[in-house]
N, C-alpha and C positions, 0 to 999 in steps of 0.2 A: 484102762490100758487100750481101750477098742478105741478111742479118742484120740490117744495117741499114734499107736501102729498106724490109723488112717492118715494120721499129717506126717509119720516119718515119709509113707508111702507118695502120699501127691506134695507135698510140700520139700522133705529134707531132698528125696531121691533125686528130682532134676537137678539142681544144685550139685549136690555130691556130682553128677553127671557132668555138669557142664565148668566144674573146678577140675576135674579127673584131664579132662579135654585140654584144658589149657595148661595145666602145672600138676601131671601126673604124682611127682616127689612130694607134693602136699596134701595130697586128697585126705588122706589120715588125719591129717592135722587139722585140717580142718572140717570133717566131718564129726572128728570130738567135738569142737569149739560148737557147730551147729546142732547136733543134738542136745547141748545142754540146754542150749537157748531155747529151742525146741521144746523141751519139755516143760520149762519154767511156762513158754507162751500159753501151750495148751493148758496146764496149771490153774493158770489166771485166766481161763475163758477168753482169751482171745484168738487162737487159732487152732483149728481142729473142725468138723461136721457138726460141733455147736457150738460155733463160735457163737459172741454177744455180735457180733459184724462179719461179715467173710469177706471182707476187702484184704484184710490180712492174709488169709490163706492164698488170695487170688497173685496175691505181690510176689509173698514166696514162690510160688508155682512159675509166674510168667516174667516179672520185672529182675527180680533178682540175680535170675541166670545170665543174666545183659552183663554184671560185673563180673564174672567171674574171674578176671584177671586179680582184680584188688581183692576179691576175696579171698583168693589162694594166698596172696599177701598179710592183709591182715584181715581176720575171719571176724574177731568178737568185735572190733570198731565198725566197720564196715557193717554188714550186718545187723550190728544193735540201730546203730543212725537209720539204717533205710527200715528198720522194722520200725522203730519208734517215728519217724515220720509217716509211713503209710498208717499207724495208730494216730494220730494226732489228727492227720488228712480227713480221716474218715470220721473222725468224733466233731467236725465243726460244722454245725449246720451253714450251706450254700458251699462250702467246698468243694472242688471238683477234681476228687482225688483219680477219678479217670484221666483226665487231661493230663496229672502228674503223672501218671506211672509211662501212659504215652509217649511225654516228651522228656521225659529221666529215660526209657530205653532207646529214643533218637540218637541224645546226646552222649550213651555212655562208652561208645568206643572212642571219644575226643577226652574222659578224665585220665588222667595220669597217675594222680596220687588222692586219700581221704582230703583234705584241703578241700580239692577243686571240687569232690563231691558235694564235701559238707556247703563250700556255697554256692553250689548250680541248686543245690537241693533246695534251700533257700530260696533263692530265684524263681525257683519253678514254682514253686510251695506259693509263694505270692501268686505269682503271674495266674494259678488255680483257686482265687482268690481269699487269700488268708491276707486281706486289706492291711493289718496291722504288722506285717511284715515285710510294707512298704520300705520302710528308712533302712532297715537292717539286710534287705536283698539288693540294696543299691549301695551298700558298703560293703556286701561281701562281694558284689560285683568287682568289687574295685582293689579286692585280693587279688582279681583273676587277670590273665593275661588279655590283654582287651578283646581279641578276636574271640578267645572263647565267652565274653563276658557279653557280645552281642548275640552271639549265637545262641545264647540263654537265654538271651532276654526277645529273642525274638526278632531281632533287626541286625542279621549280619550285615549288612553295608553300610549301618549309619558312625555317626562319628562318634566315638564313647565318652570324650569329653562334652560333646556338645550335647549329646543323649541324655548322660548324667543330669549336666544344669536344666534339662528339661523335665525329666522327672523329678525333679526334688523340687521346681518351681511349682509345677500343675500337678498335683495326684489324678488330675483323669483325662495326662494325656490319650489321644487315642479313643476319647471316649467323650463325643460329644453329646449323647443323648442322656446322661448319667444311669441312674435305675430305682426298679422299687422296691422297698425292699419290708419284709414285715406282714403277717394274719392272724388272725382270732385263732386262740388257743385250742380252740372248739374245734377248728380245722387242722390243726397241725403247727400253728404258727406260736407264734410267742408274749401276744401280748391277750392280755385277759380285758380289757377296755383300748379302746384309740388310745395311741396315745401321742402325751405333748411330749416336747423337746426345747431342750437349751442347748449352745453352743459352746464348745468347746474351741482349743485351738485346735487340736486333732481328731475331733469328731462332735458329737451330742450326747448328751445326758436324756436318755430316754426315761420320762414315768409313765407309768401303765399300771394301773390297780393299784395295787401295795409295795409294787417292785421296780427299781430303779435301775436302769443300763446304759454302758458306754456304747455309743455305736462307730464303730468306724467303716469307712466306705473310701474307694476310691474305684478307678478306671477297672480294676482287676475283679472287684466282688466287698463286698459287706458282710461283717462279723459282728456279731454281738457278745460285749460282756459284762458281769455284775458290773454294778454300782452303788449308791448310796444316795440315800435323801438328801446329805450334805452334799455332796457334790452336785446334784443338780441344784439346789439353790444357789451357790455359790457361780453356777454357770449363766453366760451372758443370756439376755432377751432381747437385747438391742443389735438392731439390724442395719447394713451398710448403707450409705445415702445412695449409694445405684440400686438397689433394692425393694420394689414398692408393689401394692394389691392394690387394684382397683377393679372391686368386685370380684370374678373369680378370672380375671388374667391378671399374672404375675409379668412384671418390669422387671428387668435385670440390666441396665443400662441405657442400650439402645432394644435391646430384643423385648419383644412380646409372647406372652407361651400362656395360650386359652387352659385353663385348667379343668377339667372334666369334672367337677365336683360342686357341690353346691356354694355359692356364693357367702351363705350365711356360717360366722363362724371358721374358716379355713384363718391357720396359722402358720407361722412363718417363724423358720429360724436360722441364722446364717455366720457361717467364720469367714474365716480369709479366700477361702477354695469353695466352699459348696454352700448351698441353698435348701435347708428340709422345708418340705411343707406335709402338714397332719389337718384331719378334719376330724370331725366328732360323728361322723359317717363311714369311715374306713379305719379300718384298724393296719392300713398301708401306709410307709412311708416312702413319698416323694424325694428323689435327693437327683438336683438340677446341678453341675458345674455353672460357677459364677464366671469362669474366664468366657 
């Protein structure tokens, strides 16, 4: 109960506060809705003074009060989406569930209705890099009324049609250095040996010890998830004819890019969009934009 009373106190009380502010005739009604939830959360160790993460508690406390509008509206839709998303933010490793909560309370004097939430949430959820939420934050973009749909994405003056065809051509517009991404388990990272990689169309098939992973990456951030021994063999090795090593600088058409790594050994692996390179040296992976 002492787990609980402390997140009614920092967590439910602003809320109830800042729903009282805006739609007095429903504070009740929605102060049930959120106690339950409430208590389930703290329940399941996610939010309360021991939480498994306190990014949760932090949301409730600070981002949350940003809606109070739609939450006097609807309490358990609203509510359940922005708690299960700042849960989701905070469990992927390279996420930057700060940068969400940021630009979620910028934007949310311009949402209207759950919709527009559910796809700026989206949007932003990418843009704080959850990579593999690239295709689906550029089609919920396109639920949105276009002005608000740039202003999510970060370029209110560009053109949305013309935005659109460009994200969905390059995943790393914006992003011409690419990144690296990946370290020894021993430090914190994820892989237990260097490892190799095959190419997908949407990412690589990472092996590393005994364990297989999809890796996706673009302009916004890099996620990693399971995979299988089958699907990396199944995945390509063959590399683009603009694509060549000659000792440790990498070709990529006309560019040249000196590789800081030893000569001996470094690999190479490439789809449509991006270039890995791994070495038997680093347990990093290199991931270069081929445009």
């Amino acid at each position: 109960m002492q787990q609980f009373s402390a997140f009614l106190h920092d967590g439910l009380d602003p809320l109830v506060v800042a729903v009282a502010a805006v739609a007095p005739e429903r504070a009740g009604g929605f102060t049930l809705a959120a106690y339950d939830m409430a208590l389930e959360l703290v329940a399941h160790g996610l939010a309360g003074p021991s939480a498994k993460n306190p990014f949760l508690n932090t949301f409730w406390r600070e981002l949350a009060p940003c809606f109070a509008p739609l939450l006097s509206s609807a309490p358990v839709p609203v509510l359940g989406m922005l708690s299960n998303a700042a849960i989701h933010l905070s469990g992927v490793t390279g996420a930057r569930p700060a940068q969400w909560c940021h630009e979620m309370a910028a934007i949310a004097p311009q949402l209207a209705s759950v919709a527009e939430l559910r796809a700026v949430g989206q949007i932003l959820a990418w843009r704080a890099g959850i990579a593999h939420f690239r295709l689906g934050a550029i089609a919920a973009a396109d639920s949105l009324p276009p002005v608000l749909a740039l202003v999510a994405l970060g370029e209110p003056c560009a053109d949305w049609p013309q935005l659109r065809t460009q994200l969905l051509e390059n995943p790393w517009r914006g992003n011409v250095q690419g990144r690296e991404f990946g370290a020894f388990t021993g430090l914190g990272g994820d892989f237990a040996t260097p490892p190799q990689l095959r190419a997908t169309q949407h990412g690589f098939i990472v092996s590393s010890g005994e364990r297989h992973y999809l890796l996706v990456a673009d302009a916004c951030g890099a996620v990693l998830h399971g995979a299988t021994p089958e699907e990396y063999a199944q995945a390509s090795a063959q590399l683009p004819a603009s694509v060549r090593l000659d000792g440790a600088t990498l070709h990529i058409g006309s560019r040249s890019i000196a590789l800081d790594l030893p000569p001996a050994d470094i690999a190479l692996a490439a789809n449509e969009h991006t270039v890995a390179i791994t070495s038997p040296y680093t347990h990093a992976i290199r991931l270069l934009p081929l445009a």
